[in-house]
C-alpha positions in Angstrom: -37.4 -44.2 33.4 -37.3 -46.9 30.5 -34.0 -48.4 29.2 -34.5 -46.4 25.7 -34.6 -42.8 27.7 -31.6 -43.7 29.6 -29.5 -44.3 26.7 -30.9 -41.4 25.0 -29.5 -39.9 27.4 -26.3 -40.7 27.8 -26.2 -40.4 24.1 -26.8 -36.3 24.5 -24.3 -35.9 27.5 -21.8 -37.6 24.9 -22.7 -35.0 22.2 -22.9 -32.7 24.5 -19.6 -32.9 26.1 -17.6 -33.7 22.3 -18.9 -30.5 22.0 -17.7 -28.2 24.9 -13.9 -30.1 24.3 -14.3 -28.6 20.4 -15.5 -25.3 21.5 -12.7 -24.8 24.3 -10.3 -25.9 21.6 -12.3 -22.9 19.4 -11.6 -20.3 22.4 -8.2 -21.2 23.8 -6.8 -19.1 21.5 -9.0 -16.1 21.7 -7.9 -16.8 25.8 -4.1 -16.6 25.3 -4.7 -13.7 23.3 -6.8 -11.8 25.6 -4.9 -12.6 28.6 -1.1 -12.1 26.9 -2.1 -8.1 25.8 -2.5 -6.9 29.8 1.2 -8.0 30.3 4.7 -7.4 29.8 6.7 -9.4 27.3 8.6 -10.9 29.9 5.9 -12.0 31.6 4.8 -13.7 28.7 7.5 -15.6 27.9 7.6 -16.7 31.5 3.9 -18.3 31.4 1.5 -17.7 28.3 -1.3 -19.0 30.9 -1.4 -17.0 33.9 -3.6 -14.0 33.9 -1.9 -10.9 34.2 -1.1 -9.5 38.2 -3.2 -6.1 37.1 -5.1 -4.5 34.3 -2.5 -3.1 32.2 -3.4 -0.9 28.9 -0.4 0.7 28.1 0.1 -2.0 25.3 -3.7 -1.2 23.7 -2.1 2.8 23.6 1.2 1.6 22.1 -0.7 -0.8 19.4 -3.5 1.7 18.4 -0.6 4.8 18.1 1.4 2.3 16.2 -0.5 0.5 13.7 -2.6 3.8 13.1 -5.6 2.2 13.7 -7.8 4.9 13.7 -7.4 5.7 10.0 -6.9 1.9 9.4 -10.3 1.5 10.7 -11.8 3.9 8.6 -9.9 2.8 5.5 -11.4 -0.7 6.1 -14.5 0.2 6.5 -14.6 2.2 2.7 -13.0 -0.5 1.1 -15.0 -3.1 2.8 -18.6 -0.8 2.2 -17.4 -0.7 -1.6 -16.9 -4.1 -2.6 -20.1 -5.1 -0.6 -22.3 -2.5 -2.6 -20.9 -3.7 -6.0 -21.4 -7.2 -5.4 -24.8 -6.7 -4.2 -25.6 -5.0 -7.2 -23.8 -6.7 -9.8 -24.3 -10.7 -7.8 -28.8 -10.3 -7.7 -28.7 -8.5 -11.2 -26.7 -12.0 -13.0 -28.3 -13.8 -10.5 -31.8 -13.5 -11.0 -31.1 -13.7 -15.2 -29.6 -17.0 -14.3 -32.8 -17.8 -12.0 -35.2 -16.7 -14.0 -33.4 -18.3 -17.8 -33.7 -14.4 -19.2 -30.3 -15.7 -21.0 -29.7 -18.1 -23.5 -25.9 -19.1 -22.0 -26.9 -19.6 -19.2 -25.6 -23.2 -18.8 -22.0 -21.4 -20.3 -22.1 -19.1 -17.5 -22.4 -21.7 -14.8 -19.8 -23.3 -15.7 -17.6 -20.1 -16.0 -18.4 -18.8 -12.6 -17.7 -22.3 -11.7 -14.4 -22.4 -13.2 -13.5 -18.5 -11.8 -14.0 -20.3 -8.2 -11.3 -22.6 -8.7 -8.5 -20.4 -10.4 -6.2 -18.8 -7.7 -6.1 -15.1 -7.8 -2.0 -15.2 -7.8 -2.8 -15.5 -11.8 -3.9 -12.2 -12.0 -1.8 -10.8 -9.3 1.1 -9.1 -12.0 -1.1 -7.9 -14.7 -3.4 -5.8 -12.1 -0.8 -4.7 -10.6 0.6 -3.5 -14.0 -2.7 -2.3 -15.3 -3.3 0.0 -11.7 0.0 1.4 -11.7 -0.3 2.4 -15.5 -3.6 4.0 -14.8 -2.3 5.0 -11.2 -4.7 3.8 -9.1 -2.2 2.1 -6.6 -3.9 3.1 -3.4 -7.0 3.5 -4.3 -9.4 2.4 -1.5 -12.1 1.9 -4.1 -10.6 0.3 -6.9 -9.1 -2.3 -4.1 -12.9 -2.7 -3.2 -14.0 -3.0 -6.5 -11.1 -5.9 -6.8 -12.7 -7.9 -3.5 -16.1 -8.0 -5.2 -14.6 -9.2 -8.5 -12.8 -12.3 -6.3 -16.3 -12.8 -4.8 -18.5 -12.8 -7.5 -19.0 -16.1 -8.1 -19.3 -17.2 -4.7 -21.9 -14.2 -4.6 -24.1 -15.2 -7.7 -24.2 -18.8 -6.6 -26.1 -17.7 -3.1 -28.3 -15.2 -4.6 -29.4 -17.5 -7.5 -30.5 -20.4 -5.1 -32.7 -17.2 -3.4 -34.1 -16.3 -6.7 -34.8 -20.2 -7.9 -37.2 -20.1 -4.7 -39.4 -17.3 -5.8 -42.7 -19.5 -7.5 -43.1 -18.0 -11.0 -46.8 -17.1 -10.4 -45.4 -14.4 -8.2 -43.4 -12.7 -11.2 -46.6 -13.1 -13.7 -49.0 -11.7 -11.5 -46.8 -8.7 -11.6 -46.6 -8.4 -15.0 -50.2 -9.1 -15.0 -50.7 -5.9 -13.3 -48.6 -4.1 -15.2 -45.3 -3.4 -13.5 -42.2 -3.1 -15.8 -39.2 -5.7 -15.8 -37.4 -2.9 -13.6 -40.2 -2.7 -11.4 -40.5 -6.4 -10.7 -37.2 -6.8 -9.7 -36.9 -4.0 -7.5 -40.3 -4.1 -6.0 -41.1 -7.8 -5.8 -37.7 -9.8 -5.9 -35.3 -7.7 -4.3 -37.7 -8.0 -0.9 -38.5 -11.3 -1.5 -34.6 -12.3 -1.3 -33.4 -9.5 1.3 -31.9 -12.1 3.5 -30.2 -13.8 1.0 -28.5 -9.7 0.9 -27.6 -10.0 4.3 -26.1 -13.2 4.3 -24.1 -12.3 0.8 -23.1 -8.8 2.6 -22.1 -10.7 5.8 -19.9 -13.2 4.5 -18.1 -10.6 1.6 -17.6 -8.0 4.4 -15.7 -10.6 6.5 -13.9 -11.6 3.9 -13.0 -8.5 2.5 -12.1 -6.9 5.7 -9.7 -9.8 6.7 -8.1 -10.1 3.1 -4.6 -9.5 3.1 -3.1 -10.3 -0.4 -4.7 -7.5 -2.4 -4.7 -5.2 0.0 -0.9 -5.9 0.5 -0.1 -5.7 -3.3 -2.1 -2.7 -4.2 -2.3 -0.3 -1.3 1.1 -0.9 0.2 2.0 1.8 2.5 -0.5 4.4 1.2 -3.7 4.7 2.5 -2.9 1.0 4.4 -6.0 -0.5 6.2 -6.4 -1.8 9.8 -5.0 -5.1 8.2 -1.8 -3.9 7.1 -1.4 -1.7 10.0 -1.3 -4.2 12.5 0.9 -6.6 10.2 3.2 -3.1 9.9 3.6 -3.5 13.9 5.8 -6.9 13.3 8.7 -5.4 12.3 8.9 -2.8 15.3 7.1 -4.9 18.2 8.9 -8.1 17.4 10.5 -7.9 21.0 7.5 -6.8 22.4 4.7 -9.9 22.7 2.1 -7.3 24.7 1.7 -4.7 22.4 1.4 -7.7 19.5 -1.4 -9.4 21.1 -3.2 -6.2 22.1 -3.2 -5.3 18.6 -4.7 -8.7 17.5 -7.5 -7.7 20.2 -8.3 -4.0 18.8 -8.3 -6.3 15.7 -10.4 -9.3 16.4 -13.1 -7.7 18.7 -14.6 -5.4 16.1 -15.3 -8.3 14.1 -16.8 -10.5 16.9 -18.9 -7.9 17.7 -20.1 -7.5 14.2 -20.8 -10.9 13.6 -22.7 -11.9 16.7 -24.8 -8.7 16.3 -25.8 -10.1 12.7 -25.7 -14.2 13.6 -29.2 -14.4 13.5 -29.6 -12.5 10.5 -26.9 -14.8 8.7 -28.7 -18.2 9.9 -31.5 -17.2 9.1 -30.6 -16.0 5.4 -28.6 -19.4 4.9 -31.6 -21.7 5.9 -34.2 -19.5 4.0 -31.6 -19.8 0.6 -31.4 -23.8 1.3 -32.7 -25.2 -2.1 -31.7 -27.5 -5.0 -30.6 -25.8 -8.1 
């Protein structure tokens, strides 16, 4: 074996052990966690680390009767399925105009979207609330979706434009060539075309909408309160009782990893595909 090889190597076993020390940082947590919902509190306070002397689930009963998870669940999941069908609708519509130049502001609108990305929703936070309680719609599971895919937009119409910017213009002529409406083309032709760069745009606003916490907070309170707010409503009564707490961030968190490594190679794959300049 050659000099070269041998510190090619060592190079990779390097990388490869920087690495594992960053992913077990990654999954400590996730350990403690895990670990800390089969026991007692005062076992926990005793030693974090240890894995618990049985399988215990009495604090998984106590957590899901608790935080109401069953509803929360459910709740999340309509609030969550609305904002990611409006911004899928409303993100490729603006986003393949921008693409595509169908509008003369486009440059304006850039820089708007932009600008929307940097302005903190806290801004807004008083007159919404103000303008929902007016029209009572405080609670609404909906409107609170409808509200997540506002905050994402931009995010949302940046992604799908760099799918749309891929798409050679020969592809959209021939269609018209053949006779197929503006309507046509763009449900036909581009939407397929850029159906990954969907599933990314659904992926990442349904993670983030299901984990948001400030909206949901401020606008659904107690009243029709998702899986979110119903384990953060568990502080208050289980703040003597570690088990039940970190069972509840496990009927929380595991949903969510299961989701996403179902869909990781659908999200890769939609972020490499949607790599262009633009």
């Amino acid at each position: 074996m050659t000099i070269d090889k041998l510190n090619k190597r060592k190079r990779f076993g390097w990388y490869h052990l920087i690495l594992l020390f960053f992913a077990l940082i990654s999954v400590a947590p996730f350990y403690l966690v895990a670990v800390n919902s089969m026991k007692a509190h005062i076992m926990i306070v005793e030693n974090p680390i240890n894995l618990p002397e049985s399988f215990n689930m009495t604090n998984f009963t106590m957590a899901w009767r608790w935080g109401e998870f069953a509803k929360g669940f459910i709740n999340s999941i309509i609030l969550t399925g609305t904002a990611i069908v409006v911004i899928l609708f409303c993100s490729s519509t603006m986003a393949y105009a921008m693409a595509k130049n169908r509008i003369k502001i486009i440059p304006f609108l850039i820089v708007y979207f932009m600008v929307a990305m940097t302005i903190p929703i806290q801004l807004f936070m008083f007159s919404l609330y103000s303008a929902l309680s007016k029209l009572r719609l405080l609670g609404n599971l909906n409107v609170v979706g409808v509200l997540h895919a506002a905050l994402y937009m931009p995010t949302a119409v940046f992604l799908m434009r760099t799918y749309f910017l891929k798409i050679p213009k020969e592809m959209e002529e021939a269609a018209r060539i053949d006779g197929a409406s503006s309507f046509q083309i763009f449900t036909k032709v581009m939407l397929p075309v850029v159906s990954p760069g969907l599933v990314t745009v659904a992926i990442i606003v349904g993670l983030m909408s299901w984990n948001e916490y400030l909206m949901t907070s401020t606008f659904l309170q107690t009243k029709n309160r998702n899986a979110t707010l119903g384990y953060l409503a568990m502080n208050g009564t289980f703040t003597q009782n570690m088990g039940a707490m970190m069972a509840g961030a496990v009927i929380m968190i595991v949903p969510i990893l299961a989701f996403f490594l179902s869909v990781q190679r659908l999200f890769i794959d939609g972020l490499v595909s949607g790599s262009v300049k633009g």
